[in-house]
N, C-alpha and C positions, 0 to 999 in steps of 0.2 A: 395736102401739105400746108403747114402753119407756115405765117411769114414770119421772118427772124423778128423784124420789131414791132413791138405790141403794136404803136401808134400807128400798124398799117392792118391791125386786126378790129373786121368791123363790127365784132362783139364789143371790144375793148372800147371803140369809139362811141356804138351806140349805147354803152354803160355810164361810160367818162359824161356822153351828153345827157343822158339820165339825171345822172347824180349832180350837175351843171343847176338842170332846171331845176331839181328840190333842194338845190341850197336856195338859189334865186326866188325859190319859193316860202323858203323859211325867213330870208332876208329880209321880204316882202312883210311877212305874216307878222315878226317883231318889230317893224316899224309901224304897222296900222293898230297891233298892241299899244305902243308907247303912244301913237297919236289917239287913241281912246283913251286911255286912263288919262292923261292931261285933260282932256276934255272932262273925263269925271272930276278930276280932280278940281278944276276951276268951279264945276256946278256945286259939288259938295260944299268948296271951300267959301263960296258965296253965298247957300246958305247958313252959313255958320256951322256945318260939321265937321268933324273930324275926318281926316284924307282915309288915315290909315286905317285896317279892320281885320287886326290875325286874324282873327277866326274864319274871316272869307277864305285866309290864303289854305290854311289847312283843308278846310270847305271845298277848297279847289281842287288839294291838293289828291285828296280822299275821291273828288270825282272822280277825276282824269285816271288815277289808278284804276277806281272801276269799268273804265272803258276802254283803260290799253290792251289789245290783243296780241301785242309784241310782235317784231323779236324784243324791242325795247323794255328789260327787264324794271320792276317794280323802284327798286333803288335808280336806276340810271333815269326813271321817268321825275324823281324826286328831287334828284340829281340836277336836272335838264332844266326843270321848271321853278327848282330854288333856285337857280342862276336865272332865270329868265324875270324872274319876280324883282332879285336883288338888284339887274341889270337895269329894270323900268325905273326903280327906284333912284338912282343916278343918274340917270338921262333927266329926270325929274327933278334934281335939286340944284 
């Protein structure tokens, strides 16, 4: 017999805490992004380079495509990571 409400289903719970930790995890993961690239960014900018380098971003972008094995389809990966690019980028300025 299932119980009437989810929250006392311990699929439910053990999923809800799942999906807990991998935000937790991702929340982590774009803050240790953003505190690296400032770090590059100070080393570059100190020796006189330029911060910014499209060509990495696409570089990247073209990686990560090659290694997504989904469900995360091609565009939602481009998607995810142009905002995460654009995101660094304003925490930055």
């Amino acid at each position: 017999m299932r119980p009437n409400d989810p929250e006392q289903d311990p699929v439910v719970r053990d999923l809800r805490g799942r999906i807990t930790d991998a935000d937790r995890a991702i929340l982590a993961a774009v803050n240790e992004r953003i505190e690296l690239v400032s770090e590059l960014r100070a080393h570059k900018l100190a020796q006189g380079w330029e911060f910014l380098d499209s060509g990495r971003e696409e570089r990247l972008l073209a990686a990560l495509a090659g290694e997504n094995s989904g469900p995360l389809s091609d565009e939602g990966l481009r998607t995810l990571f142009t905002e995460v690019l654009a995101l660094t980028k304003r925490e930055l300025s």
